[in-house]
C-alpha positions in Angstrom: 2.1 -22.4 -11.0 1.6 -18.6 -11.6 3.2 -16.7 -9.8 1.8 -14.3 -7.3 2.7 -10.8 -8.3 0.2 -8.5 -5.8 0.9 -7.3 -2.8 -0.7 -5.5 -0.1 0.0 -1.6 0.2 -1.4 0.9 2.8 -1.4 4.5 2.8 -0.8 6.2 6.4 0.2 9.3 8.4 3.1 8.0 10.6 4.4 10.0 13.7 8.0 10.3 14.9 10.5 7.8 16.3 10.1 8.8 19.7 6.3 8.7 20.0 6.0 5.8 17.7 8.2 4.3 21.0 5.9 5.4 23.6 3.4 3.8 21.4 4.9 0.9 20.5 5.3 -0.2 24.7 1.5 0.4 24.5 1.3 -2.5 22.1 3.6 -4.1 24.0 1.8 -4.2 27.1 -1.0 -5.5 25.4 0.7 -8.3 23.6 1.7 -9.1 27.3 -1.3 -8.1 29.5 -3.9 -9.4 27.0 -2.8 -11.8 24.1 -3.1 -9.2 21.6 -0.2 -8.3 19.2 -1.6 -7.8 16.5 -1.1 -4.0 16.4 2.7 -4.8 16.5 2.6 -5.7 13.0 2.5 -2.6 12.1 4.1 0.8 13.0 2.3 3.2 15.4 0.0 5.0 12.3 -3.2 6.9 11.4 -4.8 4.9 8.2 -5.5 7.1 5.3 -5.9 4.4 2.7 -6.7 0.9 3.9 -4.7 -2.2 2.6 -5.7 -2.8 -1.0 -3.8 -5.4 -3.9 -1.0 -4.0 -6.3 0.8 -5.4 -8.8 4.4 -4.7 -7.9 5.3 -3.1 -10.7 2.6 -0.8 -9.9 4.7 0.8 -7.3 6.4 3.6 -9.5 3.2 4.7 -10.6 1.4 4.9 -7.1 4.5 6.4 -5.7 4.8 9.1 -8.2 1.2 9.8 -7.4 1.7 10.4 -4.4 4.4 12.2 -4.7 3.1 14.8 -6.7 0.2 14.7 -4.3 2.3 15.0 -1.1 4.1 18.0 -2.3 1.3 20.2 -2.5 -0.2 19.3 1.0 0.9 21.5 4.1 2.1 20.2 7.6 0.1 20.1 10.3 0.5 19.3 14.1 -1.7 16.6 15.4 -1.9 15.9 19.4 -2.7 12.4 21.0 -5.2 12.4 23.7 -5.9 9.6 26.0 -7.5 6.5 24.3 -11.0 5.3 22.5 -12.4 2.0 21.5 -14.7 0.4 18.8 -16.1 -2.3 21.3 -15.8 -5.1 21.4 -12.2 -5.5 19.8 -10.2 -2.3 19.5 -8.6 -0.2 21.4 -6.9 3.0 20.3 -5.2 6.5 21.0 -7.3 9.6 19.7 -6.5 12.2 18.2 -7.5 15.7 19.4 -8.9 17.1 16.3 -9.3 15.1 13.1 -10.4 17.8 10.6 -6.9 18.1 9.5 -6.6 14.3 8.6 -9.9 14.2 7.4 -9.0 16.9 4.5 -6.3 15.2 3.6 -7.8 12.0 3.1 -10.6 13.6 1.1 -8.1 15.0 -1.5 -6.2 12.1 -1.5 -9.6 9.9 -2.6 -9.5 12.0 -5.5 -6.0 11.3 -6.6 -6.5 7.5 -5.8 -9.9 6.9 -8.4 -8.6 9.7 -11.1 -5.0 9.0 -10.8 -4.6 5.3 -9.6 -7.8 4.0 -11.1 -8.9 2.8 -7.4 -12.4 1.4 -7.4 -15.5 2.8 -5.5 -15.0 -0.3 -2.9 -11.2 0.4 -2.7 -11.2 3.6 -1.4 -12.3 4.3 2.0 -15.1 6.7 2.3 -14.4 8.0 5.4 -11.3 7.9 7.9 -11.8 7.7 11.9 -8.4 9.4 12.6 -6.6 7.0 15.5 -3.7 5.1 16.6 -4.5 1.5 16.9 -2.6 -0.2 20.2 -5.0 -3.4 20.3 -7.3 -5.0 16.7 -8.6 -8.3 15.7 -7.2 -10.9 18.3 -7.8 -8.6 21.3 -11.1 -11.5 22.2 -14.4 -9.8 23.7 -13.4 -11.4 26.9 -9.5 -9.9 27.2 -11.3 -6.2 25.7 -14.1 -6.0 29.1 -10.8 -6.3 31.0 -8.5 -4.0 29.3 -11.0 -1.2 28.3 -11.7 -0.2 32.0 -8.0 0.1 32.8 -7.7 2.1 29.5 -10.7 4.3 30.0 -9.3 6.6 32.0 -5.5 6.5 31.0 -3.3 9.5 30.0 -1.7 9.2 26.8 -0.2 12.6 25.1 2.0 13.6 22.7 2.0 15.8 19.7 3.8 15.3 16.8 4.1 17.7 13.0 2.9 15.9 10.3 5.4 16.5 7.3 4.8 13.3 5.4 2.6 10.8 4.6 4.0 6.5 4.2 2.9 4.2 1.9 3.3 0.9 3.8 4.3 -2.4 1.8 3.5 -6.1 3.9 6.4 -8.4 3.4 4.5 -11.8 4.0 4.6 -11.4 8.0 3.7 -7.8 8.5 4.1 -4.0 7.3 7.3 -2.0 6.2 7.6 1.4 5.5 7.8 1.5 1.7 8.5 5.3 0.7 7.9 8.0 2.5 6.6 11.5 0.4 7.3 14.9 2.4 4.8 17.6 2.5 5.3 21.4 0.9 7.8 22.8 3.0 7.0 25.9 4.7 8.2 29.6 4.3 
């Protein structure tokens, strides 16, 4: 039998311990209100590369990449502001203003075809900056309950972006692999 040697990888922004918290009780609640955890197999994240297959021994290569890429990227501070769906399965926190994540992703599709050798269908064309607290098993049914009691829900926080994650799944669901820091300012 040959053995498996890819793994699934994801490239995120990731906020800081205390709002990935507050977050994380968001998934919580729906895990308990609504059958859905889904969203806790993962930290509380904004997807800048979705998952895609790697050889292990890729992972020097891809993290030098993004290394390099990281340190020439300035922070930014990103608020959260009350929460969004894409009906009929997922519901999510926004995010106030997604130009900055949106530049970043678009330099960082560069780096992943010329660099990484990511194909066209790899890479995602376009990001919908958000925090996902409810995906795939929320059912249609459990999502015409929750989204009303959502709707019109506070949720804010702010939080500096500095880094960026690449995310490794271990079988069950995602670790943080690496993180690569941003140019430090001043």
């Amino acid at each position: 039998m040959m053995e498996r040697n890819y793994t699934l990888y994801f490239i995120a922004l990731i906020p800081g311990k205390e709002l990935r918290e507050r977050v994380r009780a968001v998934k919580e609640r729906m895990k308990d209100d609504y059958n859905a955890g889904h969203a806790l197999k993962s930290p509380a994240h904004i997807t800048l590369q979705m998952p895609f297959k790697r050889n292990s021994r890729d992972e020097s290569a891809i993290s030098e990449a993004l290394e390099k890429f990281a340190s020439e990227e300035n922070p930014f501070a990103l608020r959260l502001d009350g929460y969004g769906c894409f009906a009929p399965r997922v519901i999510f926190i926004r995010i106030e203003d997604q130009n900055p994540v949106r530049s970043v992703h678009g330099r960082l599709k560069k780096i992943l075809a010329g660099q990484l050798g990511f194909s066209v269908s790899e890479i995602m064309n376009d990001v919908q900056p958000h925090i996902t607290v409810a995906t795939r098993d929320l059912t249609k049914e459990a999502f015409r309950e929750a989204w009303p009691e959502f709707q019109n829900e506070e949720f804010r926080g702010t939080f500096e972006v500095n880094s960026l994650f690449l995310l490794k799944h271990n079988g069950k669901y995602w670790d943080i692999l690496k993180e690569f820091p941003f140019r430090k300012n001043g």
